[in-house]
C-alpha positions as a printed Julia matrix, in Angstrom:
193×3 Matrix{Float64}:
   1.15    0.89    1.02
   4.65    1.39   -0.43
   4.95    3.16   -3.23
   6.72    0.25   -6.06
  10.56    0.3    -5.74
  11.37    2.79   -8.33
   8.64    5.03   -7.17
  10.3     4.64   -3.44
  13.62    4.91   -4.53
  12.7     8.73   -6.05
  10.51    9.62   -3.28
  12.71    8.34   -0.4
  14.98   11.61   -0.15
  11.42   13.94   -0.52
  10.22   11.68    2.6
  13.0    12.01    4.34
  13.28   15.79    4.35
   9.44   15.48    5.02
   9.96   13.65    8.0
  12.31   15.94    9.31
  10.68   19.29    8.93
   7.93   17.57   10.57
   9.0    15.11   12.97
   9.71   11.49   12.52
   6.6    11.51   14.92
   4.52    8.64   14.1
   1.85    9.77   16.31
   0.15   12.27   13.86
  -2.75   10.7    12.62
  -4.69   11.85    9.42
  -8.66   12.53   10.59
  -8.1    13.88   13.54
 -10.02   17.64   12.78
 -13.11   18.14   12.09
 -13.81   17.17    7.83
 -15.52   13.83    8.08
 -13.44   10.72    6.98
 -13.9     8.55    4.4
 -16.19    5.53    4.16
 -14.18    2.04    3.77
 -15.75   -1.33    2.89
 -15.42   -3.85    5.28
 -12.48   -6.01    5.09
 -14.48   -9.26    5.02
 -12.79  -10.28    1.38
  -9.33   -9.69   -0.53
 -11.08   -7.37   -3.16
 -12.34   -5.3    -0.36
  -8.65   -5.04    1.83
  -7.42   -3.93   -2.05
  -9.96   -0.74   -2.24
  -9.69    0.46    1.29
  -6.23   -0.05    0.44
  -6.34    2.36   -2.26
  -8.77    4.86   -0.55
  -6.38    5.18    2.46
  -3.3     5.61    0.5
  -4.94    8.51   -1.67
  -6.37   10.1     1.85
  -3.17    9.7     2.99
  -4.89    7.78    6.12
  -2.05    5.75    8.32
  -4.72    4.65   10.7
  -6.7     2.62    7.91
  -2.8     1.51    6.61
  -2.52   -0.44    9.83
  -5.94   -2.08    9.47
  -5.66   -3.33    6.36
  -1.96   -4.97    6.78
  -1.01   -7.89    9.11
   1.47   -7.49   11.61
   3.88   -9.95   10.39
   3.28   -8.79    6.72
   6.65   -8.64    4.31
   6.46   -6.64    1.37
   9.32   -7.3    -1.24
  10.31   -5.18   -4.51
  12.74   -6.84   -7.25
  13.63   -4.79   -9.78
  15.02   -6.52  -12.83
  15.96   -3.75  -14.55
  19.55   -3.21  -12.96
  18.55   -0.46  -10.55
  17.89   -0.99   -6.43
  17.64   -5.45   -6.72
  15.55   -6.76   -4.09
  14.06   -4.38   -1.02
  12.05   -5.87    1.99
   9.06   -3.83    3.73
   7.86   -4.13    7.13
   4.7    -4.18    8.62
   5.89   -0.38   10.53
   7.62    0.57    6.93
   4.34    0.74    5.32
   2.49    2.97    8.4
   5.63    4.64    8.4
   5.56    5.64    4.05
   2.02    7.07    4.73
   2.04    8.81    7.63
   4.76   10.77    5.94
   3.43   11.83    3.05
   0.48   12.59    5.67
   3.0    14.74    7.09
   4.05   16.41    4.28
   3.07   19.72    2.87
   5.23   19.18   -0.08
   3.84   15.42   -1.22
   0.06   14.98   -2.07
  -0.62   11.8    -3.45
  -3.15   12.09   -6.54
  -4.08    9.01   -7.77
  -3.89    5.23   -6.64
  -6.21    3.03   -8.95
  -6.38   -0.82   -9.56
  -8.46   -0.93  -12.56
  -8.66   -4.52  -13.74
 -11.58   -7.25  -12.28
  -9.88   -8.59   -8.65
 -10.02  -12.42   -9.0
  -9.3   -14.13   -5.92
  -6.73  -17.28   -6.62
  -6.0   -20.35   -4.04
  -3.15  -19.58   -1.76
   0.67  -20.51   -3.55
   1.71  -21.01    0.14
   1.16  -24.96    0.67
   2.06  -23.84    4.71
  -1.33  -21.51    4.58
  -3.67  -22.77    2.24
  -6.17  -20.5     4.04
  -4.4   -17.48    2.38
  -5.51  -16.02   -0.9
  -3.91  -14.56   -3.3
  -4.58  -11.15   -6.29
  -2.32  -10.73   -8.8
  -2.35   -7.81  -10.68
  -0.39   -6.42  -13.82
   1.01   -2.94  -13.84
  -0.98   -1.94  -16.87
  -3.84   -2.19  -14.07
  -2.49   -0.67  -11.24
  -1.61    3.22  -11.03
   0.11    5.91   -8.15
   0.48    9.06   -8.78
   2.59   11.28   -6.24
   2.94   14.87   -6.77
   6.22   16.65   -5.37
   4.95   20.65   -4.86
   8.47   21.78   -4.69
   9.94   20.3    -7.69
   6.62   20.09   -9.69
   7.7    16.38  -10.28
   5.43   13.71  -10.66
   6.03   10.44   -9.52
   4.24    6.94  -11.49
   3.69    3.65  -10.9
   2.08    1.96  -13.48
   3.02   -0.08  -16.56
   2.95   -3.15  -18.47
   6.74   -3.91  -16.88
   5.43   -4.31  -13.5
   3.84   -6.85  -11.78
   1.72   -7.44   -8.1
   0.83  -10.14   -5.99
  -0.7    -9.54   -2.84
  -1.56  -12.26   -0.6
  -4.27  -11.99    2.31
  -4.75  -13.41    5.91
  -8.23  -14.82    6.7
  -6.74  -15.49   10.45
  -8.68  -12.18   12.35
 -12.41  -13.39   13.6
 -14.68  -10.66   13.68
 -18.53  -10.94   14.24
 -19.76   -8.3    12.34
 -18.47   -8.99    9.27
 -20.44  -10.83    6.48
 -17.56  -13.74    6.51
 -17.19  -13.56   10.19
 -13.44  -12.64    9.86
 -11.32   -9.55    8.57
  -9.07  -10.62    5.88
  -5.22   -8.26    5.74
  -2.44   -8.23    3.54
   0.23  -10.38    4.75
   2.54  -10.48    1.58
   3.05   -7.92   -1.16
   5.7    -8.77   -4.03
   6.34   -6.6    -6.79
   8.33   -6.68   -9.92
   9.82   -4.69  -12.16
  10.95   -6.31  -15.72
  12.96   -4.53  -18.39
């Protein structure tokens, strides 16, 4: 998951010098030792892809990051403030933001909460009425990023931002409880003054 824009914009030069002094080596995995990995619902509804969302962004877990986001998702931040305007995310820029702070020593992520009730909405997207959408103020949503070298701390949270994520029913899958996996195929986010 991408950090909101003003978050990324802060963090983007502590990634970069993260990636590298370790590698821009998307091959190392989180998990991979021997401490046990976490335990993440089954992605058989929205609500669920949102809170293994969160539990693999606070592990830090890029393998989890590519289940729970389509292939062909697009991820946009607008900030309306004045600052960075409009960014677009990639499917590979998302695996890409957590395997680095994976990767990094200097970058522990402490916190990633949605705190409000998840109501699932009808799909906006009269081309995929199939797709359901969670929208989610920033008073209700919270990242916390810790920077060891600076002692800064990094936030995302506040009554000026705003989420929608929109989900993918499209991957069948037997064992789950809905016979299909549902991933996040749009994320918008916005930033007001």
């Amino acid at each position: 998951m991408r950090a909101p824009v003003f978050l990324r914009s802060a963090l983007l030069p502590a990634l970069a010098a993260a990636a590298v002094l370790s590698g821009c080596d998307n091959s190392t995995e989180p998990g991979s030792g021997s401490v046990p990995g976490p335990t993440y619902p089954v992605l058989s509804t929205p609500q669920n892809v949102l809170m293994a969302l969160s539990i693999a962004y606070e592990r830090e877990d890029s393998l989890e990051t590519k289940a729970v986001y389509d292939s062909s998702y697009v991820g946009t931040s607008v900030d309306l403030t004045g600052g960075s305007g409009t960014l677009f995310f990639s499917y590979a820029d998302e695996v890409d933001h957590v395997a680095a702070l994976a990767r990094s020593p200097l970058l522990t992520v402490l916190d990633f909460t949605i705190g409000a009730a998840l109501t699932r909405l009808p799909s906006d997207d009269l081309a995929h009425p199939d797709w359901a959408v969670i929208q989610l103020s920033g008073s209700n949503f919270n990242i916390e990023i810790f920077e060891e070298s600076s002692g800064n701390l990094y936030r995302a949270t506040g009554s000026n931002l705003t989420f929608e994520f929109t989900f993918d029913p499209s991957t069948p899958e037997a064992t789950s409880p809905t016979d299909t996996l549902w991933k996040i195929i749009r994320w918008k986010e916005v930033r007001t003054p």
